[in-house]
N, C-alpha and C positions, 0 to 999 in steps of 0.2 A: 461395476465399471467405473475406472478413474474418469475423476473431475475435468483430466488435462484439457486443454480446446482442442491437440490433434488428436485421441484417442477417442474414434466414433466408429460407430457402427456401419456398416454398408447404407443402411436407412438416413443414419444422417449425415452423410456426406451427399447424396444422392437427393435426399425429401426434404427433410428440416433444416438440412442448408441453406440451402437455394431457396426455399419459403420464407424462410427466415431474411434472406437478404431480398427478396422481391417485398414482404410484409415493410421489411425498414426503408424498401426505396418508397412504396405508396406513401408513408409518411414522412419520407425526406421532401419529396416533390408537394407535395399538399402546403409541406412550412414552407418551401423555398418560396412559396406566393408568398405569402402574410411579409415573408424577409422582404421581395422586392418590392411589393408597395410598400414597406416602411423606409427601406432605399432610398426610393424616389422622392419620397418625404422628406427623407433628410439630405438628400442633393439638393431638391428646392431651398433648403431652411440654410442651405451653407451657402449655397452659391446661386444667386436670381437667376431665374428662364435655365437654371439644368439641362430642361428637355431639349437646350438647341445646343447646349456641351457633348450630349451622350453620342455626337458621331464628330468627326474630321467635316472641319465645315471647307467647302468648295467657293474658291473663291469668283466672284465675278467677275465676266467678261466684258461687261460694257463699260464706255469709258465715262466718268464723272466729270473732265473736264473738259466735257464735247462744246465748242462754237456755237451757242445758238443761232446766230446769223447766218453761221453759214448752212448750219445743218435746215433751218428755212428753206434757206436760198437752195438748196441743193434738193431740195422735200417739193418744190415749188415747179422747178426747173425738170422734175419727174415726171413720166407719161402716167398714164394710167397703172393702174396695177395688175397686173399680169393676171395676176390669182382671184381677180373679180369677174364673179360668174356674170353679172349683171352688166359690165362695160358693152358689149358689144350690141344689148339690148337697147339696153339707155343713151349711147353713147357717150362721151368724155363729159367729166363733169368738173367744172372749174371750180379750183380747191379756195377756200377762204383761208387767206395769210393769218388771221389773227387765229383761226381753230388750229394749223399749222403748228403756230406758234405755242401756244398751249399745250398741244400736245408733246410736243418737243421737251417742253420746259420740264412737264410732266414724267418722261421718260425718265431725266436728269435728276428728279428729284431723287425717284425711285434707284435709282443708277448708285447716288450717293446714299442712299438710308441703307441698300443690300451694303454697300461697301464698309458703311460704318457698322453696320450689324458683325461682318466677317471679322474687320478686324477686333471689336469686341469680344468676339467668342475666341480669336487667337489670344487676345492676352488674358480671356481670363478660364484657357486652357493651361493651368499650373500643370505641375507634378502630382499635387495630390488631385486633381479634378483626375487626370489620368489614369494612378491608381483605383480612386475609386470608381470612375467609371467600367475601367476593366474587367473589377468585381462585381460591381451591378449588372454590366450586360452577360455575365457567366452565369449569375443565377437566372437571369432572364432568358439565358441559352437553357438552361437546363429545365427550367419551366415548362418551355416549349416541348423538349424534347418527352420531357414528362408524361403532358398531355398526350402527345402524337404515340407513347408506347403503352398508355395505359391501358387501351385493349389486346395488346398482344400480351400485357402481363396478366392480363383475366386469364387470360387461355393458360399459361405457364401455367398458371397458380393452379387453376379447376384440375389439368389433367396430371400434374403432381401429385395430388391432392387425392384426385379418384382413386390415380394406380395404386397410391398407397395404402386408400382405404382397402381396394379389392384383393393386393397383398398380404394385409393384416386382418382380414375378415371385418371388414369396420363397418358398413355400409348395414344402413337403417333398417330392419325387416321387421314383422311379425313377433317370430320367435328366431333366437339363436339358433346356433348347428351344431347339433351334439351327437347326430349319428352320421353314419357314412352313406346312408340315402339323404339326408337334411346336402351335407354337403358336393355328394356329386350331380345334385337336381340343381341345386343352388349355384354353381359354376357352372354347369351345363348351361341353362339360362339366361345366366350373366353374359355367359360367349355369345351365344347365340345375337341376343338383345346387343350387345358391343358392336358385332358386325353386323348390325340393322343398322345402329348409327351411323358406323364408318361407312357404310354403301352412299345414306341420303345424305352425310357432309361431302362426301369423292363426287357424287350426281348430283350436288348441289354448286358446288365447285366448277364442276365442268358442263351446267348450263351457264355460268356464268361467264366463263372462257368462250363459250359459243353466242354470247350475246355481243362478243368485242370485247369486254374487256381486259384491259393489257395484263395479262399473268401474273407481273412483278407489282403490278395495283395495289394499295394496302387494303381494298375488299379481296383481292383474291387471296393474297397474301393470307389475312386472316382465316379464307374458308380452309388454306392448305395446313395452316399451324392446328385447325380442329380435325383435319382428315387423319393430320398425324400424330397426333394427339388419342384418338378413339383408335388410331390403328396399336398403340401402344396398350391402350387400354382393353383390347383385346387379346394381345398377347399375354397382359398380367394374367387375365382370369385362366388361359386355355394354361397359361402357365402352373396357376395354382390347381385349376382342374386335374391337371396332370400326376399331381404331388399331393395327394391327401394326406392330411397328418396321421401319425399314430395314435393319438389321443380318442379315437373319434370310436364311439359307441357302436358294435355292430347294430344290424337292421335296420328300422324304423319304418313307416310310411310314406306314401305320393302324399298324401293328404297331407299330412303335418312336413314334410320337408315341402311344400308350396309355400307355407308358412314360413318358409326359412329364407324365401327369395329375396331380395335388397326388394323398394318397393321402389324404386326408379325404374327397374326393370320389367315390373308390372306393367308402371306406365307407360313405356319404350314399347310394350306390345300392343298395348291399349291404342297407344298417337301414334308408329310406328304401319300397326296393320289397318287402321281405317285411313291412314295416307296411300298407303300402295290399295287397298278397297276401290279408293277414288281415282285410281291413277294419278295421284301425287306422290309421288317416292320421293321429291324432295323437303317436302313440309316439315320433318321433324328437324333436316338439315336447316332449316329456313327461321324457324323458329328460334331453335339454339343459337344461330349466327343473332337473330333480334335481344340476344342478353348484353350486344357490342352496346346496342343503344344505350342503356345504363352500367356500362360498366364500371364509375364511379361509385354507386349503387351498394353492387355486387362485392366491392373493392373492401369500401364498409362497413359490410356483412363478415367479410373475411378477419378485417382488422378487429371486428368484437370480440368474435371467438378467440382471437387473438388473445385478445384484454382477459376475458373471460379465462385462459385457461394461466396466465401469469397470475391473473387474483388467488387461482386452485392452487398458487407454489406460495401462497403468503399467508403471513400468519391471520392476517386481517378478518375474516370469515371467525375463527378461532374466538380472537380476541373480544370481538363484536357477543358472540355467547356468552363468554365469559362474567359480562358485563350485567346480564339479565340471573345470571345463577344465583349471585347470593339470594334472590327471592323466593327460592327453592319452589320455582314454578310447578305446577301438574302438568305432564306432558301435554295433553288436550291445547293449556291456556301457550306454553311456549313454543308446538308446533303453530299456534298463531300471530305468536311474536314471528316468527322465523318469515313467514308467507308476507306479514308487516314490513320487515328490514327487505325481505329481499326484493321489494317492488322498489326500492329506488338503484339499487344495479340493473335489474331487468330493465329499466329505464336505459338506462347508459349502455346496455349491451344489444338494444337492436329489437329482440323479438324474444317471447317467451323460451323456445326452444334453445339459443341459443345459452341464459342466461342455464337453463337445466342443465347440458351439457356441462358448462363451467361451474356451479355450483353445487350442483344437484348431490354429488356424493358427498361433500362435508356435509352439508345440512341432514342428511341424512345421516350422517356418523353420530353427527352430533346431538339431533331428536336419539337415538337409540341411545347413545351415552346418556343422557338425561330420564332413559325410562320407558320411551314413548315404545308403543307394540310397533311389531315392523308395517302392518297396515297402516297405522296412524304417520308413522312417515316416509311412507310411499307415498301417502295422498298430499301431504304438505311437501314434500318434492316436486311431485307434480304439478303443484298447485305452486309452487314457488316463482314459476316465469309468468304464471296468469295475470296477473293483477297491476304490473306494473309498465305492460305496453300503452297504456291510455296516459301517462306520464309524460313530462319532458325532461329528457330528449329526445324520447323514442324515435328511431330510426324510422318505422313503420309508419306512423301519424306524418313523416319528411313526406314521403312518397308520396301517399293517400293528397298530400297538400300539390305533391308535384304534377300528379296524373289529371286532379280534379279543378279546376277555375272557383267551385263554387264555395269552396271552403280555404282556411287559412291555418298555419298552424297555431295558430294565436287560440283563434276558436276554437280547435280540437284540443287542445290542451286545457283552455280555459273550462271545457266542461268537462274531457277529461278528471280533471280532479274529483271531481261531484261522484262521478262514473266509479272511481277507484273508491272512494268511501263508500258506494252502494255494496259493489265485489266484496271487500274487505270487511263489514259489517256484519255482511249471507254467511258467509267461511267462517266468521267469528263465531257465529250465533249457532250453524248448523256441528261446527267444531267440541263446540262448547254443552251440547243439548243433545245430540245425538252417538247413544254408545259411550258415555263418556263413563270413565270407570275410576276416575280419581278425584279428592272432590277440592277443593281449590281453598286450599291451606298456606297462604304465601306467609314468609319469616316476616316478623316486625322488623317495622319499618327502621325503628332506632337499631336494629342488626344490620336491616340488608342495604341502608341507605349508605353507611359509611363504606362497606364494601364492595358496591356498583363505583363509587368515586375513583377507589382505588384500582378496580378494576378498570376506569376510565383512561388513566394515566397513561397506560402503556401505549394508548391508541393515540396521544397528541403527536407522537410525531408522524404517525402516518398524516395524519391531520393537516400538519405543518408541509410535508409534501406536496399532499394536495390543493393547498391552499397556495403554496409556493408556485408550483407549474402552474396553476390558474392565473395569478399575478404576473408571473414574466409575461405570458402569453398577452397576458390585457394591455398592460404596459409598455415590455417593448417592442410587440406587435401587433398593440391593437385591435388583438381580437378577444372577441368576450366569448365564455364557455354557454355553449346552446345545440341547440340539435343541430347543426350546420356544421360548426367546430370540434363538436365532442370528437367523433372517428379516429382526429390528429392530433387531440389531446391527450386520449385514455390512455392511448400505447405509451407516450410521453409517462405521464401519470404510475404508471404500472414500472416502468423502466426505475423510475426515482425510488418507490418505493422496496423493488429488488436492490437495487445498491444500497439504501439506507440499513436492508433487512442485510446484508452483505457485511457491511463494516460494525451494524450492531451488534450481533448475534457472533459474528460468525462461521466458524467452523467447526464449532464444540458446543453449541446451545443447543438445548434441550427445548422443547416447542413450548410455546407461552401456553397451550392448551391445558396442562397438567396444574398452572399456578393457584387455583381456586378448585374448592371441593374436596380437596385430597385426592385428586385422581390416578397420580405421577405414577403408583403402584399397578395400576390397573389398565393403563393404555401404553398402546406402543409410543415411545421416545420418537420425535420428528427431528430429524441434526438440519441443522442448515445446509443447506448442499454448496453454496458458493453462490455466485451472481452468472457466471457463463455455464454454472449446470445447473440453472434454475431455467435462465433465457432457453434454451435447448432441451429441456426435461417439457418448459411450457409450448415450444416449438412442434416438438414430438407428437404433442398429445392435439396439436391446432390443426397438424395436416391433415390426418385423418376423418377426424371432425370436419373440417372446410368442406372434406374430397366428398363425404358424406352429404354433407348436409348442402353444399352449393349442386349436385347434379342433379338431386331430387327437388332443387329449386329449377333446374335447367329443362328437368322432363316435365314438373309441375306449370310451367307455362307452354310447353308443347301438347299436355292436355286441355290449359286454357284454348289452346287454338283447337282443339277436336272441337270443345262445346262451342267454341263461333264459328266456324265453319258450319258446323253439323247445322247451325240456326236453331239449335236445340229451346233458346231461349224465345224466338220466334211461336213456338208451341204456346206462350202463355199470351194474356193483353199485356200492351206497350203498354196501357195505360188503365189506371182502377178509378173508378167513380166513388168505390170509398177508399180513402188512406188505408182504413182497418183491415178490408181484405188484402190490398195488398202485402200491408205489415206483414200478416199471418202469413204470406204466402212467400213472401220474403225472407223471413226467419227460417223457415226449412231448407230452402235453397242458402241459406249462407253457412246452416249447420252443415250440412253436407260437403260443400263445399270446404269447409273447415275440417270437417272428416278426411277428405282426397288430398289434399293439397296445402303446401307447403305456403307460408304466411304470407310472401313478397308476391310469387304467382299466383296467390289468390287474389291479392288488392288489383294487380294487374286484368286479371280477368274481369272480375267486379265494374271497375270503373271502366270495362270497355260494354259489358253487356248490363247488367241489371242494375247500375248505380243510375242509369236515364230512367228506368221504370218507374222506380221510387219518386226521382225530381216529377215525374210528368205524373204522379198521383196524388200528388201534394204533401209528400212527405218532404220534412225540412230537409237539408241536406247535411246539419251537421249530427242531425239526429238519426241519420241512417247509416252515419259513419259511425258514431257511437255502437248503435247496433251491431255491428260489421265485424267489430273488434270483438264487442264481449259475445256474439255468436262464431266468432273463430275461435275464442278459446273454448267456447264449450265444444265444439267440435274438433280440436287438439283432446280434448279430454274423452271422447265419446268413443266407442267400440263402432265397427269393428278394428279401425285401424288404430285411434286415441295415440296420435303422435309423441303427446310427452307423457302418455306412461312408458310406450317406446324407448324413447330417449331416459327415462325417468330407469329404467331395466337396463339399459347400455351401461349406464356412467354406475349401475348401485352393482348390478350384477346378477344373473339368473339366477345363482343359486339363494340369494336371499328373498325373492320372489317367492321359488318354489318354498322356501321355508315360511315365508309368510300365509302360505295356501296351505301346508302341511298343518299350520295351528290352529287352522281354522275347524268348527264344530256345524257355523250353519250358513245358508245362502250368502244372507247378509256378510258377517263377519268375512268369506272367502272371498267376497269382494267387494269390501268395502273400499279400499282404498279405488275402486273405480266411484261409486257409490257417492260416496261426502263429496268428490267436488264436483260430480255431478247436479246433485241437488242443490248446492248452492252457485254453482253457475249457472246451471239451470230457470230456477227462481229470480236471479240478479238478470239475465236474457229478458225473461215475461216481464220485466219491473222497466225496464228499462226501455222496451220497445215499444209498451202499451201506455204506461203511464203518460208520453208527454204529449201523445195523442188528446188526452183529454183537454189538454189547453190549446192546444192550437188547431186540431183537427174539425 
């Protein structure tokens, strides 16, 4: 398909359009704050008291060169005051001339200081005070309006996003759909589960209208955009139901097509039928509306994968390997390089899973291109988003700070660090020690030194970009890059580095991959695609993704509310008399929990039910959050669902999976790549939850 901007598909004129331009407004409105208060900065710094310039000042009505004598006299010569509750109680009370007079004098002063104030602010209402003010209150219009639509554009965005995924078969499950039972159970279900939703957002809606409130309200408002929203989203699937492709395998199984279901759908039946159980049919509607509360949140989550999937159109991932080959690593040691480098974007991208989706396939192109067996990096794929949510910036550690009083992100980061050197060390050792079949022969130094250097070079001006948007940002808007900041930085960030890759490279370069090694013969040639079909190719690939990965955050906190409702957590003590039982008891419940559920509705759930448990057993609180994280990732990794080997099979592909089980001879080996990072999150879990018990417990 040509480059041209109008030359798009039905998909993107419809999907990655409109995402695209919703994506750029979340980030136009985020900077237009940082503008305005730098605005206001510089109205005060040009012209003193601004703030009394930014409207049409209204001149005073009272007169300054009021008679005081006579206004006495005449103050004096007054009955009572009409408007005094107390005259007729008290009766008349004879006024003292000289308080009369003070106050008079008083009024006059005031009389003159508003008058000299007005015509002050007339003359020093220039031309440019009025141009720039014009511009300051536009962004400060547009601010507002910002804020007041950013829940409607959650909505946009999720059910863009869903329909598209459910169009394109995108949505999280098990296993793929290969046969023609995988995919008519799999749509069948979908439908079904869609119009559970659409009933409890339409009967959630319309207790709402039945409680009073005014229809056109921006809460009803909001319930009607999700009514029509899932009513759409029900159409897709019955649509796609209807249309099975040709491609698709005769026969198969109930059993293995359950396997094929999206697992939001699972959970729509799960939250779905213990609501109508209860006689609440509108709970699931109730809860999905409760994602308005943080829809700044959700917003980005959105903007990551964003980030994440511009990074997958850059050469940057590439070049970053590049830089480690001359060493002529053993697979083993630079599938741990790989897990190393990628914890500081899994940082920047939100949550393990997301950074998997956006990276997950080159890291693994690229362990294969270096040697590595397809088990060994399947497991360093997977293991690639693990280790770098305990970092800052992470999105997640924002929340966890947001939900909870007792912790800060200062603290969670601060120990964080420690956290990510324990993870990192496990995966090293367990990497390096276990199954390891190559034995670690790196090139002299005096060879591989001078050609890491070189390999360095190509990477400064990515460098220079980054460093560049960081500095405008600080400078001429005063904000500093931090977990608060990043969201509206990254895209920023990723934009510059598309257009530099644009005028560098661009229409005829051959991908910097091939420059070291002699590879050039051996792998496929990457062209530069252009800068508007690179935004749009990374657009493409974000809806999907979002539509995926934002619902099964949406159903993920609607099973949060089964297990509080249900009082599920009521079944255990509020509170332990030792730390250590708790711990233990704790640690299972947050595996699991990391098993079912998606990373945001998990934290969410947590700090509503069993983050008080912990507090009221004496467990520290930032040491249960440490906990929390590296038992979500081991339960991301853990069967039966292990989300980012999931995700880790979306982005690499089934059939390299199956070819990885194909090679296999015994237990181990067929599943090792669940296996390593198991054990070594596993092991890093027990170190981490027990050990700091010893000091303070």
């Amino acid at each position: 398909m040509s480059g041209a901007p109008f030359r798009r598909t039905g998909r993107e004129w419809f999907s990655s359009l409109p995402v695209c331009i919703l994506l750029l407004a979340v980030v136009i409105f985020s900077t237009s704050s940082d503008i305005h208060n730098q605005m206001l900065r510089m109205g005060e710094h040009f012209w003193s008291g601004y703030y009394k310039l930014r409207a049409d000042p209204v001149q005073p009505t009272c007169n300054p060169d009021r008679d005081i004598d006579a206004a006495v006299a005449a103050e004096l010569a007054a009955g009572p005051d009409d408007d005094d509750p107390f005259a007729d109680l008290l009766g008349a009370v004879e006024k003292d001339p000289v308080m009369v007079r003070r106050a008079i004098e008083r009024q006059i002063l005031e009389c003159r200081e508003d008058h000299a104030d007005y015509q002050q602010v007339v003359e020093s209402t220039t031309t440019g005070v009025v141009i720039f003010r014009s511009v300051e209150l536009f962004v400060g219009d547009l601010i507002a309006f910002g804020l007041a639509s950013q829940r409607f554009m959650l909505i946009f965005l999720v059910m863009i996003c869903a329909a598209t995924a459910t169009l394109t078969r995108h949505h999280i499950a098990m296993r793929a759909m290969e046969t023609r039972t995988d995919y008519m159970v799999s749509y069948s279900l979908q439908t079904v589960a869609n119009l559970m939703l659409l009933s409890s957002t339409f009967l959630f809606r319309q207790s709402s209208i039945d409680a009073g409130n005014d229809p056109y309200s921006q809460r009803v408002m909001l319930q009607t955009f999700w009514v029509l929203g899932f009513a759409g989203l029900a159409l897709a699937s019955a649509w796609r139901l209807a249309r099975p492709p040709a491609d698709l395998q005769p026969g198969g199984s109930i059993g293995k097509a359950l396997l094929a279901v999206p697992l939001y759908t699972h959970m729509c039946f799960v939250s779905g039928g213990y609501f109508i159980a209860i006689g609440h049919t509108t709970g699931v509607g109730i809860y999905l509306g409760s994602l308005m509360e943080l829809s700044d949140m959700f917003l980005n989550v959105a903007l990551y994968v964003w980030v994440g999937m511009m990074l997958k159109q850059t050469r940057m991932a590439t070049l970053v390997f590049n830089v480690f080959r001359p060493w002529r690593m053993p697979p083993e040691l630079l599938a741990v390089v790989a897990v190393l480098v990628a914890a500081v974007p899994t940082a920047y991208t939100g949550a393990s899973g997301i950074f998997v989706i956006a990276a997950g396939a080159v890291i693994y192109s690229e362990l294969r291109a270096a040697g590595a067996r397809r088990h060994l990096a399947l497991a360093a794929t997977a293991m690639s988003g693990s280790l770098g949510v305990v970092l800052r910036p992470c999105l997640l550690i924002v929340v966890i700070a947001y939900l909870n009083r007792e912790v800060t992100t200062d603290e969670l980061f601060s120990w964080g660090i420690w956290v990510f050197v324990l993870t990192f060390g496990m995966f090293a050792i367990v990497a390096m020690s276990l199954n390891r079949q190559n034995k670690v022969d790196l090139a002299p130094a005096s060879e591989a030194f001078p050609a890491m250097l070189r390999a360095l070079k190509p990477l400064l001006p990515y460098a220079l970009v980054l460093v560049g948007v960081t500095l405008l940002y600080r400078f001429a808007l005063n904000v500093r890059l931090d977990e608060f900041s990043a969201p509206r930085l990254l895209p920023v960030m990723m934009l510059g580095i598309l257009v530099y890759e644009h005028f560098r490279y661009g229409r005829k370069s051959a991908d910097a991959s091939a420059s070291l090694a002699g590879e050039a013969a051996e792998r496929p040639e990457k062209r530069n695609q252009g800068l508007e079909k690179s935004v749009r190719t990374a657009t493409n690939d974000t809806t999907a993704e979002i539509g995926a990965l934002l619902l099964l955050l949406g159903l993920s906190v609607s099973i949060g509310g089964v297990i509080e409702r249900a009082h599920i957590m009521d079944m255990f003590p509020q509170a332990f008399d030792s730390p250590w039982a708790a711990m233990l008891l704790l640690v299972g419940i947050l595996v699991v929990t990391g098993m079912i559920m998606e990373a945001f509705g998990a934290v969410i759930l947590v700090s509503a039910t069993v983050a008080g448990i912990a507090y009221a057993s004496g467990i520290h609180p930032i040491h249960f959050w440490m906990v929390v994280l590296v038992a979500f990732e081991l339960g991301y990794l853990s069967p039966p669902v292990a989300l980012n080997h999931l995700l880790t099979r979306q982005v690499v592909g089934e059939a390299e999976v199956k070819a990885a089980i194909a090679e296999s001879t015994t237990f181990y080996e067929r599943y090792e790549r669940i296996i390593m990072p198991l054990i070594a999150m596993g092991i890093s879990l027990i170190l981490v939850a027990f050990v700091p018990l010893l000091f303070y417990a």
